[in-house]
N, CA, C and O atoms as CSV, one atom per row, in Angstrom:
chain,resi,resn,atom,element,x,y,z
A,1,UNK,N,N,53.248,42.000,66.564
A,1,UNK,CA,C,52.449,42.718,67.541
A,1,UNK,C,C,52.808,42.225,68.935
A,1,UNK,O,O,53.069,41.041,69.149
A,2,UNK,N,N,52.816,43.260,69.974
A,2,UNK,CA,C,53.149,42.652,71.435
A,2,UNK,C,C,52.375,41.880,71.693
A,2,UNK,O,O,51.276,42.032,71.159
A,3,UNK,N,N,52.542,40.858,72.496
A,3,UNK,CA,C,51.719,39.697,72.831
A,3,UNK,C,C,50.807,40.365,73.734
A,3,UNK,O,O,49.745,40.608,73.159
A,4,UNK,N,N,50.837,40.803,75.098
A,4,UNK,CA,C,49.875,42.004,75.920
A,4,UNK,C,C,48.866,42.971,75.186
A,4,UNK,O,O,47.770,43.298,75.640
A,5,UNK,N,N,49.351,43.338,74.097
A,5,UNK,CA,C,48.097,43.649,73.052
A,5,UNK,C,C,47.000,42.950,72.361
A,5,UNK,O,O,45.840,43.318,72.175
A,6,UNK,N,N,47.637,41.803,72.000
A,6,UNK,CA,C,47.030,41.272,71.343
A,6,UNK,C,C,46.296,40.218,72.414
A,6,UNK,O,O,45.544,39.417,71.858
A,7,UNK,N,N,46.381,40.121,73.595
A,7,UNK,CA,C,45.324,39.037,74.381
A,7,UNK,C,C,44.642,40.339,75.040
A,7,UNK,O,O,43.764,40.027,75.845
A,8,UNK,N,N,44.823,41.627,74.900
A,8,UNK,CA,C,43.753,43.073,75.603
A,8,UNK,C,C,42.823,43.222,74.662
A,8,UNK,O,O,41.642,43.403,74.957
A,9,UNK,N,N,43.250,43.164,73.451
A,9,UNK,CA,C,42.479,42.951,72.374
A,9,UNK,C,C,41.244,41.619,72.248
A,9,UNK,O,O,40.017,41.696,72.185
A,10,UNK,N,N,41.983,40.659,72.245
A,10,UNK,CA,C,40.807,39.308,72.142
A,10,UNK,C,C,40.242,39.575,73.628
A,10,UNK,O,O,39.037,39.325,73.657
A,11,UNK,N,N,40.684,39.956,74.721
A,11,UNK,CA,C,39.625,40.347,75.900
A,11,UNK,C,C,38.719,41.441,75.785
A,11,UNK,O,O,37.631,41.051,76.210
A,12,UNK,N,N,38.644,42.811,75.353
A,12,UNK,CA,C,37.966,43.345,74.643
A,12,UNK,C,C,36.810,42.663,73.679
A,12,UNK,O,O,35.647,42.994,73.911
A,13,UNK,N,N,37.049,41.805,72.697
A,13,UNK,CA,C,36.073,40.979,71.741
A,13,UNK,C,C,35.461,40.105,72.764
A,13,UNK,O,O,34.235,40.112,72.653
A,14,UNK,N,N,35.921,39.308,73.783
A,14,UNK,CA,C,35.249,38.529,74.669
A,14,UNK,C,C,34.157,39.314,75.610
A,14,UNK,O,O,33.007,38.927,75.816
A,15,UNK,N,N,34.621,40.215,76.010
A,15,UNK,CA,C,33.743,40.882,76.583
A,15,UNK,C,C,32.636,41.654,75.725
A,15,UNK,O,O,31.500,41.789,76.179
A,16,UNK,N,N,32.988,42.144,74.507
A,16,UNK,CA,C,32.029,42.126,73.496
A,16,UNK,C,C,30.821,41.397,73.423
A,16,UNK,O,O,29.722,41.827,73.773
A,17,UNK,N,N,31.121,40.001,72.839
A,17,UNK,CA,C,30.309,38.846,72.956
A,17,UNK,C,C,29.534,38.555,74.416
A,17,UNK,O,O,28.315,38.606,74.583
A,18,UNK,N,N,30.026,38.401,74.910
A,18,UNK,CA,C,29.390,38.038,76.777
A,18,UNK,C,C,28.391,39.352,76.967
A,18,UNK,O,O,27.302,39.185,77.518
A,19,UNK,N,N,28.746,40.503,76.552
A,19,UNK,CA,C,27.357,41.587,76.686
A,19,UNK,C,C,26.404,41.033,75.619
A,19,UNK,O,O,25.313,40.505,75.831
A,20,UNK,N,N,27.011,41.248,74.416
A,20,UNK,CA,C,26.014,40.770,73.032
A,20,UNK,C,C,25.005,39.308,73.475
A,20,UNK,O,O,24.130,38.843,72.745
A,21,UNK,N,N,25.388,38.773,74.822
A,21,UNK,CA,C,24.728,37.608,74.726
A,21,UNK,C,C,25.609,36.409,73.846
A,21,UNK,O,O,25.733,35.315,74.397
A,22,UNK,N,N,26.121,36.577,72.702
A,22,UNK,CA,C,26.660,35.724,71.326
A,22,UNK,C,C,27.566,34.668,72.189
A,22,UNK,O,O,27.681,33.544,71.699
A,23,UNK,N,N,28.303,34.973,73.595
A,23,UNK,CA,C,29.351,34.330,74.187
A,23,UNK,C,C,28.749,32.838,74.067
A,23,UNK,O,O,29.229,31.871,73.475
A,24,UNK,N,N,27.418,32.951,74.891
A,24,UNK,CA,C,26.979,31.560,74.796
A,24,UNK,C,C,26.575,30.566,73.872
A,24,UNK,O,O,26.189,29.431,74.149
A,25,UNK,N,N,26.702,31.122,72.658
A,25,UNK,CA,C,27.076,30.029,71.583
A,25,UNK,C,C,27.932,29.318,71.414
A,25,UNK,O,O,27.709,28.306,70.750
A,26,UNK,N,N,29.196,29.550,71.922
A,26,UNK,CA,C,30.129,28.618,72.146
A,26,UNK,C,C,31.313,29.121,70.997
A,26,UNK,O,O,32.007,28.463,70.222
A,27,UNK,N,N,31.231,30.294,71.203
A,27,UNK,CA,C,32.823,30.737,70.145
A,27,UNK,C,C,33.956,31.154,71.345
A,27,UNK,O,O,33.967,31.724,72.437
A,28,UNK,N,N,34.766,30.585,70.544
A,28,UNK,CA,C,36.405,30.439,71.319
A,28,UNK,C,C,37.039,32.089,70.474
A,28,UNK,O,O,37.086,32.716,69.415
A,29,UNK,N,N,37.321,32.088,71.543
A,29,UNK,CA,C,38.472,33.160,70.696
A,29,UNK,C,C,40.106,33.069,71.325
A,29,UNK,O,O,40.247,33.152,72.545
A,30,UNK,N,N,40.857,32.963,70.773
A,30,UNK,CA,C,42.459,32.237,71.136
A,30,UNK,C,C,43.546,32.776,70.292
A,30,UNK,O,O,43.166,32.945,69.133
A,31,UNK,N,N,44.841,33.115,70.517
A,31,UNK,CA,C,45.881,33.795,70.563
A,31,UNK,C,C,46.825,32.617,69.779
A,31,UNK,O,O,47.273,31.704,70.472
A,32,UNK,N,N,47.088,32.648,68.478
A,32,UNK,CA,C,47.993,31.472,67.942
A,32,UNK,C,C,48.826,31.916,66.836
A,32,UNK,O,O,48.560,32.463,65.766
A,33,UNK,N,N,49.951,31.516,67.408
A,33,UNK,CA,C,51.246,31.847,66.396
A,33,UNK,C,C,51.058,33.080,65.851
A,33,UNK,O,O,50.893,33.043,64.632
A,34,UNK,N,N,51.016,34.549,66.529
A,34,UNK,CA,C,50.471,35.830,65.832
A,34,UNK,C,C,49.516,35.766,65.169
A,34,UNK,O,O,49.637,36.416,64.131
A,35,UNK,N,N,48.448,35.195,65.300
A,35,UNK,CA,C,46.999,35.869,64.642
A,35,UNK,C,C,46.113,35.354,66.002
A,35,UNK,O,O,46.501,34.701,66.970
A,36,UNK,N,N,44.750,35.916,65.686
A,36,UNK,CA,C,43.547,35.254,66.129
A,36,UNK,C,C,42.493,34.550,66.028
A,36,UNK,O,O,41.541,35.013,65.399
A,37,UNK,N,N,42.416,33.282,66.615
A,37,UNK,CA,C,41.193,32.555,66.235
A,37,UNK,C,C,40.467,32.343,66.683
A,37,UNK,O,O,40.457,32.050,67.878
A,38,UNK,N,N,38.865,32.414,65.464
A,38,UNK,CA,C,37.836,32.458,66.377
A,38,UNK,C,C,36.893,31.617,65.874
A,38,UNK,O,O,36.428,31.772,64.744
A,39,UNK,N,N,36.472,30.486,66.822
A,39,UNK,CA,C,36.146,29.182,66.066
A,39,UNK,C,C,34.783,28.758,66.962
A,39,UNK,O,O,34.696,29.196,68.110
A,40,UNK,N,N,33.826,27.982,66.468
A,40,UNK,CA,C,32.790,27.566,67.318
A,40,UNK,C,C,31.292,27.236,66.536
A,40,UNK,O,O,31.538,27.400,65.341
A,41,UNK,N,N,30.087,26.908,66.660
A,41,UNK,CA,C,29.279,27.117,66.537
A,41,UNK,C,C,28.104,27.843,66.224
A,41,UNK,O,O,27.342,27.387,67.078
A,42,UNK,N,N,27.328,28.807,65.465
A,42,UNK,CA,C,25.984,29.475,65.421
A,42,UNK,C,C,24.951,28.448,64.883
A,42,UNK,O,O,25.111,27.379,64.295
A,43,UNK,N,N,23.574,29.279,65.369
A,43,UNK,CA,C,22.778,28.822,65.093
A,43,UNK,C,C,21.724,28.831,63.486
A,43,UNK,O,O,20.789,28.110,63.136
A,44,UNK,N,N,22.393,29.957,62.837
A,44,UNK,CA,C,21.828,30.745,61.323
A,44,UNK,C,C,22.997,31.611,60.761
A,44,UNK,O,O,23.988,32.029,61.361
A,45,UNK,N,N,22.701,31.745,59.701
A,45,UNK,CA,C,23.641,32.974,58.965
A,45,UNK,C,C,23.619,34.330,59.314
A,45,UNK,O,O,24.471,35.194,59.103
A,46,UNK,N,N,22.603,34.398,59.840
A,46,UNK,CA,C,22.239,35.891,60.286
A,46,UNK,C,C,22.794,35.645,61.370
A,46,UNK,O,O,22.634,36.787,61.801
A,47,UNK,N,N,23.312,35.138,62.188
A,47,UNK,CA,C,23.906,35.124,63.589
A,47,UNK,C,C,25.447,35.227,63.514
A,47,UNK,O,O,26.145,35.763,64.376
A,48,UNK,N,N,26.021,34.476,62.039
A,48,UNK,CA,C,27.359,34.258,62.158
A,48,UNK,C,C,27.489,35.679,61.164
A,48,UNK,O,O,28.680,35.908,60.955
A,49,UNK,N,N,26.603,36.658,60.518
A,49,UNK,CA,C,27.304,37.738,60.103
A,49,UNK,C,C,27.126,38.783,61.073
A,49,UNK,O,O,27.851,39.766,60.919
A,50,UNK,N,N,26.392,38.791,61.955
A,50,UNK,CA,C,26.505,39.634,63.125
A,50,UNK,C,C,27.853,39.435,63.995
A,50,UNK,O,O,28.742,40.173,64.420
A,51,UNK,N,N,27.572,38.166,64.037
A,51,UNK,CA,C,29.599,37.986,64.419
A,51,UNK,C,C,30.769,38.434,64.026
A,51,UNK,O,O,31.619,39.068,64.651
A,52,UNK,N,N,30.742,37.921,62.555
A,52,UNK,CA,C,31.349,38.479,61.403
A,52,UNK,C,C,32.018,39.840,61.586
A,52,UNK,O,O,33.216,40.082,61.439
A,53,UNK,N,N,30.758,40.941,62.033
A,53,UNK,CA,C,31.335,42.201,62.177
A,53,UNK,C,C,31.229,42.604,63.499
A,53,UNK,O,O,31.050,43.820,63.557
A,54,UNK,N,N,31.277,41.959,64.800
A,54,UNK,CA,C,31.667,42.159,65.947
A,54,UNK,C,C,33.475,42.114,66.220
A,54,UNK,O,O,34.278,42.846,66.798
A,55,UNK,N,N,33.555,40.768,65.417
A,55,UNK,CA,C,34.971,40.836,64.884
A,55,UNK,C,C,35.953,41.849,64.467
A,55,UNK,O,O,36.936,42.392,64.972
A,56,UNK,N,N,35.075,41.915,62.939
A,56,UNK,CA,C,36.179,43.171,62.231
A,56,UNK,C,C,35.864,44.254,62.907
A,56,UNK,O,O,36.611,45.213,62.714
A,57,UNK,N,N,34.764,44.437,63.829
A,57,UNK,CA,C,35.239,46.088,64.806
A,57,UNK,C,C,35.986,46.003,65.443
A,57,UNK,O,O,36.746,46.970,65.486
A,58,UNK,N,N,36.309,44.713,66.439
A,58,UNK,CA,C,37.014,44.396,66.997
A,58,UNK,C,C,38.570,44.407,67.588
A,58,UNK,O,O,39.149,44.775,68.610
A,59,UNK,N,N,38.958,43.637,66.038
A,59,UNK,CA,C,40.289,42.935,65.721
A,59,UNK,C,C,40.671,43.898,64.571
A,59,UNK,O,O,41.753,43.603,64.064
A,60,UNK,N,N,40.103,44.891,64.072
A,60,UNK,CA,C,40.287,45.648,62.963
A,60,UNK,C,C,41.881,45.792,63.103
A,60,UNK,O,O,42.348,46.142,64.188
A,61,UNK,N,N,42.936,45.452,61.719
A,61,UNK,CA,C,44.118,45.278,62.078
A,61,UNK,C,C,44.626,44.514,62.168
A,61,UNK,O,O,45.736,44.371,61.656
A,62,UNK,N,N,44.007,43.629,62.901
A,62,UNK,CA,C,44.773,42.463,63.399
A,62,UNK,C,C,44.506,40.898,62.157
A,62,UNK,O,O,43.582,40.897,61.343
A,63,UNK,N,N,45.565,39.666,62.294
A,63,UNK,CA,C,45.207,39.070,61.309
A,63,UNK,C,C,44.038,38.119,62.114
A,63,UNK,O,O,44.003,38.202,63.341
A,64,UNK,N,N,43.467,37.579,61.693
A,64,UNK,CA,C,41.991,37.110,62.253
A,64,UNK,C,C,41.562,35.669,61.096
A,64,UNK,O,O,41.414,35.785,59.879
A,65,UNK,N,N,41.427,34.311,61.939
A,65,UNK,CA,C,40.952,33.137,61.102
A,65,UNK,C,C,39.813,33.199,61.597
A,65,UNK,O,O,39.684,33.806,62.660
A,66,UNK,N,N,38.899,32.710,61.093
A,66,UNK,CA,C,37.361,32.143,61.643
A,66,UNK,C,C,37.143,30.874,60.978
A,66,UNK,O,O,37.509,30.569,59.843
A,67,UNK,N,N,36.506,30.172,61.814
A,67,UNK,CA,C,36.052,28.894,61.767
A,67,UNK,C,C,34.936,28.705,62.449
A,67,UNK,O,O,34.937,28.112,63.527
A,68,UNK,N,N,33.956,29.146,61.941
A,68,UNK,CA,C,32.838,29.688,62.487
A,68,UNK,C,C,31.353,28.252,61.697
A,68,UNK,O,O,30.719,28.512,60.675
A,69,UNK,N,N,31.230,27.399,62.206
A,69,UNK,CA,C,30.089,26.363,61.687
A,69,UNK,C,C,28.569,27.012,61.741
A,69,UNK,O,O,28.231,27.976,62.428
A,70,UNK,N,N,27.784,26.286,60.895
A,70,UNK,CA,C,26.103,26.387,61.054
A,70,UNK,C,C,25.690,25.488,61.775
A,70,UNK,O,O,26.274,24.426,61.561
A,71,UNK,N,N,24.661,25.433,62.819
A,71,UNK,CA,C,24.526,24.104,63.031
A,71,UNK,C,C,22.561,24.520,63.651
A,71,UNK,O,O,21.989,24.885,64.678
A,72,UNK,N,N,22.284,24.218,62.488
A,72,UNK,CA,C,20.323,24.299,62.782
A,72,UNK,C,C,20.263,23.386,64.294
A,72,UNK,O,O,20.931,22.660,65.031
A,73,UNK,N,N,19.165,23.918,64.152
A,73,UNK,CA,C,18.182,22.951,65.620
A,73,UNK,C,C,16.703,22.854,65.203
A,73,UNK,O,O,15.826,23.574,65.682
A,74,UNK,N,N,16.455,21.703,64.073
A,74,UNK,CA,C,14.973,21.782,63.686
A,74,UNK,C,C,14.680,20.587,64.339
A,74,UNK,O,O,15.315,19.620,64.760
A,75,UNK,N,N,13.157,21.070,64.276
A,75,UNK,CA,C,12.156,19.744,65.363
A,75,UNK,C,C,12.125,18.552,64.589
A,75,UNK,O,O,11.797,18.654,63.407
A,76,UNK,N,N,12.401,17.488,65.039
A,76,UNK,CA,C,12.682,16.282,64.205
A,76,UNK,C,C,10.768,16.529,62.893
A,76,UNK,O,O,9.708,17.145,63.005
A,77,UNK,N,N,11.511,15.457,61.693
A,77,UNK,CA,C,10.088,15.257,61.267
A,77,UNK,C,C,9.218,13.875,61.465
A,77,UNK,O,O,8.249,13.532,60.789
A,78,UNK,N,N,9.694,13.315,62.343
A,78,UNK,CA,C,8.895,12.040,62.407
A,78,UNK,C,C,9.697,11.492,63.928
A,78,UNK,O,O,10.772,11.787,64.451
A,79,UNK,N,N,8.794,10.743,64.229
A,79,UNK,CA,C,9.071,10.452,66.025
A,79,UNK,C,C,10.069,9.567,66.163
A,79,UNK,O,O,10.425,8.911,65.185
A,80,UNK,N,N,10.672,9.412,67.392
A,80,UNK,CA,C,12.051,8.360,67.113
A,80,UNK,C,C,11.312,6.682,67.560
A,80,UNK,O,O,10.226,6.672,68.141
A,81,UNK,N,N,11.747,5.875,67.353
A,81,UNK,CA,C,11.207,4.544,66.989
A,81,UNK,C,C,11.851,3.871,68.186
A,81,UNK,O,O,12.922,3.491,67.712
A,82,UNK,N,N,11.834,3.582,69.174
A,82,UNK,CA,C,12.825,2.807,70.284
A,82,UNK,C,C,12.448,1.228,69.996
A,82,UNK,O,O,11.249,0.952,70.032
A,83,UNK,N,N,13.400,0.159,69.708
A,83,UNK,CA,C,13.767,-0.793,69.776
A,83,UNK,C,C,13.716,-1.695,70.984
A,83,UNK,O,O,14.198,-2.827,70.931
């Protein structure tokens, strides 16, 4: 695939995300050795399959890795102890 396509393309998905709000979770999206990767952080499963298919509308076509983590934010259960 031309290289100019394929970074109009991952700019397209970036700008995707940055409307969706999703940008600020902290997903990378990057241009490597002919495919695309898209790697970072959510907060639930329901967040990373909404991603999921922001993607394949996206990149439809194109080859596409994800490396996409969970990473909760629960309120501790017991207070921290300072020394």
């Amino acid at each position: 695939m031309n290289t100019s396509l394929l970074e109009y393309r991952i700019a397209g998905l970036q700008r995707r995300l940055a409307e969706d709000g999703t940008a600020e979770l902290g997903i990378r999206v990057e241009a490597r050795s002919g495919l695309v990767l898209v790697h970072g952080t959510v907060p639930s499963t329901a967040c990373r399959d909404e991603l999921l298919e922001v993607i394949a509308a996206e990149l439809d076509g194109l080859p596409v890795r994800t490396d996409i983590a969970l990473v909760e934010a629960l309120a501790p259960d017991h207070p921290e102890v300072l020394s």
